[in-house]
N, C-alpha and C positions, 0 to 999 in steps of 0.2 A: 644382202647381195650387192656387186658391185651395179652403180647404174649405168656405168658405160658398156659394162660385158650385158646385160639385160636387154640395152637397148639393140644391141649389137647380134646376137644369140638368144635372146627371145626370155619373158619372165615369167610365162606359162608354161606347168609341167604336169608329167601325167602322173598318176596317183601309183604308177608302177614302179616298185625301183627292179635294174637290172642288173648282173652281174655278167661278168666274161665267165662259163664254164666250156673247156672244152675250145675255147677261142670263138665260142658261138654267145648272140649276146640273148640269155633266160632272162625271163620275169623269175623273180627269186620270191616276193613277197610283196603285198599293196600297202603303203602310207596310211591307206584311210580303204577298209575293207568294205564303204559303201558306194564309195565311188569305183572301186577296185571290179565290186561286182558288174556296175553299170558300165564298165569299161566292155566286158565281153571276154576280158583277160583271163587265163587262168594262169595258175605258178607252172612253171614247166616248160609256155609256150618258146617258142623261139624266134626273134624277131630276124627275119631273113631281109628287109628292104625297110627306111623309113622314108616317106612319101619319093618312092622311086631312084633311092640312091640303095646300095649295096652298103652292108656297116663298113665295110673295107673299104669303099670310096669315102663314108664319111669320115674313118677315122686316117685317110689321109689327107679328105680335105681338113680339117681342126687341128693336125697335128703341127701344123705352125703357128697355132696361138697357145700351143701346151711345151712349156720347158721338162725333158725329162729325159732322162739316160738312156732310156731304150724303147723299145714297142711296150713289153708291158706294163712299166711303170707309166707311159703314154696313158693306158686304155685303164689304166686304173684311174689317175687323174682326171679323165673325160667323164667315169661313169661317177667319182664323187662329187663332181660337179654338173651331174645332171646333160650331160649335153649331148648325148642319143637322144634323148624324149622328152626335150622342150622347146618351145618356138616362139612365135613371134603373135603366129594366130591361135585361135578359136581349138585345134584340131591337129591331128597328123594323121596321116594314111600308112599304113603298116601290112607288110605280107610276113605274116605269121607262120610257121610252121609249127603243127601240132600233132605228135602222135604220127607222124610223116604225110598229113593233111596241110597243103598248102593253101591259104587261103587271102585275101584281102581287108582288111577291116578299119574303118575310122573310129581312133581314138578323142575322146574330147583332152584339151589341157586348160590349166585352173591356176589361179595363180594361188602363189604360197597360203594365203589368209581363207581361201577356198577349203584346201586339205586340210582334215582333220586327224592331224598326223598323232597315232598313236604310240607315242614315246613309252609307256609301260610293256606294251605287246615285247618291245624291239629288245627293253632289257630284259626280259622274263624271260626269250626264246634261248638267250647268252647268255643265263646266270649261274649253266652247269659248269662246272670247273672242265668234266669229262664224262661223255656217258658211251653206249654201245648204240649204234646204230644200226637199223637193218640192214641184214647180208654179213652180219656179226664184223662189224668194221668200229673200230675205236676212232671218238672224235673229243681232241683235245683243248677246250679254247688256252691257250699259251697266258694272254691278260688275266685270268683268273687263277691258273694255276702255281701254287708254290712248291718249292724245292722241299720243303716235309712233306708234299703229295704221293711227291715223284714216287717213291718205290709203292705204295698204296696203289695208285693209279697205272705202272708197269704191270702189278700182281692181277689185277684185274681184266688186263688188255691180254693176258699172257696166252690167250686159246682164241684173240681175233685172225681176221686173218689177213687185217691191214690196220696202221693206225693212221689217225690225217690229225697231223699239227695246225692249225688256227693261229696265225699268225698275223693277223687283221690288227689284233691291238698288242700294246706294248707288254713284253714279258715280265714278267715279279720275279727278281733276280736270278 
């Protein structure tokens, strides 16, 4: 990590990563699923406040230290660099919305060498080229799949009733 933006934005983070779904920012999956649990987090939650700012006030406070074309590409660069759910101190304070329970809760944060970041889990979750997911909806990852797939992977999508492109990593021609 850089040590000016650390010192600056803080070099403790929480064991959660989030994602923008929905323009709402989810816990999507834990780093380290022992600290994950001791978090109090689950996957799904939705973080509605981080110690008393609205995501939408922080992602217009940060958005002057993030170069990028537009809001989304903004709030994509903010969340691959960690900067909803890391700090300076010990902790962040989070109002959660669960299941449309709104509640309060402190999270601890840890610096990198703390997280026992499971790189296996993260590729094994991504190593389907394409499968069906529930609610009979096709998901594609783009980065794995090739162009001898394509009509295989069509034929099998052919009775969903939506398909979603993955487009996270680079595509195989």
């Amino acid at each position: 990590g850089n040590a000016v933006l650390n010192k600056f934005h803080g070099s403790k983070f929480a064991a959660a990563e989030i994602k923008f779904i929905e323009e709402k920012a989810v816990v999507t999956r834990f780093y380290d699923d022992k600290l994950g649990e001791e978090s109090g987090l689950k996957v799904g939650d939705i973080i509605e406040e981080i110690n008393g700012k609205t995501i939408e006030e922080i992602i217009t406070e940060l958005s002057k230290y993030i170069p990028a074309s537009n809001k989304s590409v903004k709030i994509r660069n903010l969340i691959r660099d960690n900067y909803f759910i890391r700090g300076t101190k010990n902790s962040l304070q989070l109002k959660i919305n669960r299941d449309g329970n709104i509640f309060e809760k402190q999270i601890n944060l840890y610096s990198f060498k703390e997280i026992n970041y499971d790189y296996k889990k993260n590729i094994n979750s991504e190593s389907k080229k394409w499968e069906i997911l529930e609610g009979n909806i096709g998901f594609v990852n783009i980065g794995l799949l090739t162009k001898e797939d394509v009509e295989t992977m069509f034929a099998e999508f052919k009775d969903t009733k939506a398909i979603i492109f993955d487009y996270r990593h680079y595509p195989k021609g």
